[in-house]
C-alpha positions in Angstrom: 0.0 0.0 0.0 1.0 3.1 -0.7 2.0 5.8 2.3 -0.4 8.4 3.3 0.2 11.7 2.2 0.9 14.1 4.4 -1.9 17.0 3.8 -1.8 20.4 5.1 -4.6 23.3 4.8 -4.6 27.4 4.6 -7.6 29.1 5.9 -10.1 27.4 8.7 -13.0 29.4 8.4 -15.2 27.4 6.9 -16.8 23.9 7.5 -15.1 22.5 5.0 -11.9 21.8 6.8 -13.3 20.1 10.1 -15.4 17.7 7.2 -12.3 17.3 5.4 -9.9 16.7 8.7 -12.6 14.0 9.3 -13.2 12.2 6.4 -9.0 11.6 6.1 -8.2 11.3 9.4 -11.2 9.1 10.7 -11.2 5.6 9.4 -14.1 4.6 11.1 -16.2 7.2 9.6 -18.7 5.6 7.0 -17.4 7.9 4.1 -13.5 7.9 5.0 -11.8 8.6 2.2 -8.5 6.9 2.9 -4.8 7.7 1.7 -4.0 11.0 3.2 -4.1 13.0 6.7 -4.5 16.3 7.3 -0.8 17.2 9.7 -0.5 20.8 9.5 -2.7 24.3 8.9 -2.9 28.3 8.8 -5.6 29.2 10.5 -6.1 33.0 8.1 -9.1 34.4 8.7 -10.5 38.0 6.9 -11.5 40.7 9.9 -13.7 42.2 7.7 -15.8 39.3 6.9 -17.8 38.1 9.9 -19.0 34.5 7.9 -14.4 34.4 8.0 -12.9 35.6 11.2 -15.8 34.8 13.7 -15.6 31.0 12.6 -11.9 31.0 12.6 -11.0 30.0 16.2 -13.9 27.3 16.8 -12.4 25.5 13.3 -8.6 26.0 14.9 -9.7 24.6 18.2 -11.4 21.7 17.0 -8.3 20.6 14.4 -5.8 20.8 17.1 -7.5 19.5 19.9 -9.7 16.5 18.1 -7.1 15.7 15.5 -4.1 16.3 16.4 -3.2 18.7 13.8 0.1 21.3 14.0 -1.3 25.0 13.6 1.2 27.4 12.0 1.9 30.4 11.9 2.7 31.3 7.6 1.5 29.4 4.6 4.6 28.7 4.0 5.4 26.7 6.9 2.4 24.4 6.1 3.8 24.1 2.8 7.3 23.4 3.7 6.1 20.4 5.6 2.9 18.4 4.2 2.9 16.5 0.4 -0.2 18.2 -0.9 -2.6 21.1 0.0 -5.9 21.6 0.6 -6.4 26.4 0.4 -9.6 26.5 2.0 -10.2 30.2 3.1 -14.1 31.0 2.8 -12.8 34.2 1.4 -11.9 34.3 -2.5 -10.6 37.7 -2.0 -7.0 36.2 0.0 -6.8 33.2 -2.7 -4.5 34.4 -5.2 -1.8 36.3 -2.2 -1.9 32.8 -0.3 -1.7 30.6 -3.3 1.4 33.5 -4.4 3.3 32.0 -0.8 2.9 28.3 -1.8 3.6 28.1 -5.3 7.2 28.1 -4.7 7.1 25.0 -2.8 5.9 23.1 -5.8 3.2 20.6 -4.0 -0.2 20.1 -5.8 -3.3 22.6 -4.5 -6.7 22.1 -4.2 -8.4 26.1 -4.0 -11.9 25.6 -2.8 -14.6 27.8 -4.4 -14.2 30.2 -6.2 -10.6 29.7 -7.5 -10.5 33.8 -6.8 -13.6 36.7 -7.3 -12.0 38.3 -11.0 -11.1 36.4 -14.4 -7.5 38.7 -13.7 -6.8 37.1 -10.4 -8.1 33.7 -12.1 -5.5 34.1 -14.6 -2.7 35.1 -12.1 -3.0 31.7 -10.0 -3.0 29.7 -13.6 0.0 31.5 -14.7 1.5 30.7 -11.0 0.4 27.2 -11.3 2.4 26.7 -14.6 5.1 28.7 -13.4 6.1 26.6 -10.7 4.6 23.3 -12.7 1.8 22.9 -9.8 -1.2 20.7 -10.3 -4.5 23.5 -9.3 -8.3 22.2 -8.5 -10.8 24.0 -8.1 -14.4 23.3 -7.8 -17.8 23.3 -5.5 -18.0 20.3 -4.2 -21.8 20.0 -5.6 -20.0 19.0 -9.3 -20.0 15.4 -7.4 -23.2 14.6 -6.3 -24.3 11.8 -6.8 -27.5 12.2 -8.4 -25.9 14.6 -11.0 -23.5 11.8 -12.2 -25.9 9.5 -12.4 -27.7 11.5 -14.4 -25.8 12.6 -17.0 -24.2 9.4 -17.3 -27.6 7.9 -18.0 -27.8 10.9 -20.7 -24.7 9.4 -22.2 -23.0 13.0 -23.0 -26.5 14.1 -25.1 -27.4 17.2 -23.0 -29.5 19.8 -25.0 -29.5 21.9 -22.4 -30.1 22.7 -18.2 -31.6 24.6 -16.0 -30.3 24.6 -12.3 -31.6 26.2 -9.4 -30.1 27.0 -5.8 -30.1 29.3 -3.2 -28.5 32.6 -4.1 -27.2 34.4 -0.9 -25.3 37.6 -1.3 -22.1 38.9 0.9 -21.0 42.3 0.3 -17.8 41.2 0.9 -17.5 38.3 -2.1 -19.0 40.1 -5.2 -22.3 39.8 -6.5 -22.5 36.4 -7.6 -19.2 35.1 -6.4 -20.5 33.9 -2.8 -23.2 31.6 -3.8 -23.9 31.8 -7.0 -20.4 29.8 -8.0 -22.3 25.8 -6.7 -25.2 26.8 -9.5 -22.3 27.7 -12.0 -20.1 24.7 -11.3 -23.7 22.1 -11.9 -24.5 24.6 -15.0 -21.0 23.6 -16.4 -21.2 20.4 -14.8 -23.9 19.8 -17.4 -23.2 22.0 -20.2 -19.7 22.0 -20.4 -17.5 24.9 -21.1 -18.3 26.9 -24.2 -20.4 29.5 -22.9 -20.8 32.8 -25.6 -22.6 35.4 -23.5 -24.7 36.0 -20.5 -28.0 37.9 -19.5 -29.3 38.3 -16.4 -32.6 39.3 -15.0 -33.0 39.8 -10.9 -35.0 41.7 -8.0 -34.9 41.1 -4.1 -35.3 37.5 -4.2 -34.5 36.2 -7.2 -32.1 35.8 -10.0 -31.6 34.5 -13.4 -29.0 33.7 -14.9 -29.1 32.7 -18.9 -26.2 31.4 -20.9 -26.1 30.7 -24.0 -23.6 28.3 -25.6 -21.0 28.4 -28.8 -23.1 25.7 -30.6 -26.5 27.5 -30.0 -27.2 25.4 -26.7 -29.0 27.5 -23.8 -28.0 27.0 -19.6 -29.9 29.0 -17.0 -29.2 29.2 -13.3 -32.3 30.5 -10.9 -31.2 31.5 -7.8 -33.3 32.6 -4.6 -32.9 34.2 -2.0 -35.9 33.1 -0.4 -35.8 30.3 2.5 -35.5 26.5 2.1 -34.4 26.8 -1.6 -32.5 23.3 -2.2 -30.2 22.7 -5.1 -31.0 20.6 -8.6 -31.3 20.9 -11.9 -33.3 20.0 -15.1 -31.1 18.2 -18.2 -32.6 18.6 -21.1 -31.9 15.1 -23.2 -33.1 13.9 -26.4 -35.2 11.2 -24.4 -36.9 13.9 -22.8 -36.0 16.4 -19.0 -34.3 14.6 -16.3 -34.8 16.4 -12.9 -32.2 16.3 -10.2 -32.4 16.5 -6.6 -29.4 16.7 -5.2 -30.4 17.1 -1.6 -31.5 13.3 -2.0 -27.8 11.9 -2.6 -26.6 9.2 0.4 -23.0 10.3 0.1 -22.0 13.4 1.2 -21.1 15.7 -1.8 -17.4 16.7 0.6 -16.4 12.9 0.2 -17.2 12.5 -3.0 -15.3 15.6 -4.0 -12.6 14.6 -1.8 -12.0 11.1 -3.5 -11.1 13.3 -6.7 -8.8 15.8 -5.1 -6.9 12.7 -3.4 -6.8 11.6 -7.2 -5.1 15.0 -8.2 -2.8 14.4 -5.3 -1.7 11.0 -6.2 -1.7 11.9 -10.1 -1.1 15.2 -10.3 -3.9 15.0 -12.9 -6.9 17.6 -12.1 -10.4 16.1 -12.8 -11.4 19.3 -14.1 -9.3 21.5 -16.9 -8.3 24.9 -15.3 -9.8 26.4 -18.4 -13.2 25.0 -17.8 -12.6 27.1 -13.8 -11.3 29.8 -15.6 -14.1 30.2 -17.7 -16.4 29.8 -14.9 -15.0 32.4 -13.2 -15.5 34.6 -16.2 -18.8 33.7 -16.4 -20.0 34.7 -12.3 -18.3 38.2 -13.7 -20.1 38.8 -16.8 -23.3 37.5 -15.0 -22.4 40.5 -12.3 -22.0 43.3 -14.9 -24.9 41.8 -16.2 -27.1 41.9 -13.4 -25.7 45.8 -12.9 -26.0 47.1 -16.5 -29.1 45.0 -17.8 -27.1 43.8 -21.4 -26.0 41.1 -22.7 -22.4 40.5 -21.5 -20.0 38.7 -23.8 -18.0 35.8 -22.0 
């Protein structure tokens, strides 16, 4: 068998980590997903952003004192010491400065959503990444669910089109559609594929919609809410007729079944996803935003 990697993470201010830190370092949790451990971490934190810095201590506390994990005090010290790493900051603002201080160390990244809140900072972390020759990821983990795979693998590749739907919270922090409106994106593209042409928005208090329409004519929309109890899904559009998808009804969490594909790219130092296709998704949240605040049609 091969040895576990060693795994370290940058940012605790989300969930993410503590289900991450669990799911590797717990074998007798149902959905371990085995062949790494979480070692070492920077706890970061954005003072500014209440949903950041008042989560950050709880997240620190419970990686140190439940799993044994070595808090830092740099990125780079993480770096320096773990095989692989997991940049989980909750805010996309501080991705592209902490993913500048690991680069040099050469390990293979996973950036949590969004990769970074413009196309320019985008493009900065992909030129860093082939820079320095570094494997990048960088996804929601609701690409994964279950019921989404299933479903366009039953489709066999012949999607027509989609229409998603989610909850669409906004943070005046994390730009417009940046915050929550990159898990719709990701199961829009999820579906559709990259080759989005342009973008039109339409939104009020509670609601948003987002239309896309594709290179070969193909048409995506995204309706978010704002509203409580919105769940996320989707419609595919097939030549055997629509498909919905619940993806609140999956039995595997969507975190493990994203994680069993980072710990792919860690081993591989393959991505599942092309940076281009994140790139482009990026590009896409930011035309929908000047969108939204011009009324046109914005060209992606």
């Amino acid at each position: 068998m091969e040895a576990a990697l060693h795994i370290g993470i940058i940012g605790l201010d989300t969930s993410h980590v503590t289900a991450f830190t669990k799911l590797l370092n717990d074998p007798s949790d149902v959905n371990h997903v085995p062949g790494g451990r979480v070692i070492a971490a920077y706890p970061g934190g954005s003072a500014d952003f209440p949903l950041s810095i008042d989560r950050v201590g709880c997240f620190t506390q419970e990686l140190r004192e439940q799993y044994g994990v070595s808090i830092m005090e740099t990125p780079e010290a993480v770096a320096e010491s773990v095989d692989a790493l997991l940049l989980e900051s909750a805010d996309g603002r501080v991705h592209l400065e902490q993913f500048r201080a690991i680069a040099p160390y050469g390990k293979p990244v996973f950036i949590d959503k969004p990769l970074a809140l413009s196309s320019r900072k985008a493009y900065e972390i992909a030129e860093l990444a082939q820079q320095y020759d570094i494997p990048v990821m960088s996804t929601s983990a609701l690409r994964y669910s279950e019921g989404l795979v299933n479903a366009l693998a039953k489709a066999d590749g012949a999607i027509t089109g989609a229409d998603v739907f989610g909850p669409m919270h906004l943070e005046p922090t994390q730009p417009g559609y940046y915050w929550y409106g990159i898990h719709t994106a990701e199961l829009l593209y999820r579906a559709m594929g990259a080759g989005c042409r342009e973008v039109a928005v339409a939104a009020n208090d509670d609601f948003d919609v987002i239309t896309g329409v594709w290179q070969d004519g193909r048409i995506g929309t995204i309706r978010g809410s704002r509203r409580l109890g919105q769940s996320f899904g989707a419609t595919l559009h097939t030549g055997e007729g629509p498909r919905l998808v619940d993806v609140s009804k999956d039995g595997r969490p969507f975190y493990a079944s994203l994680l069993v594909e980072v710990m792919k790219l860690f081993r591989t130092g393959e991505p599942g996803i092309p940076l281009t296709e994140t790139l482009e998704i990026i590009r896409f949240l930011e035309a929908a935003n000047e969108s939204r605040a011009t009324g046109l049609r914005v060209k992606v």
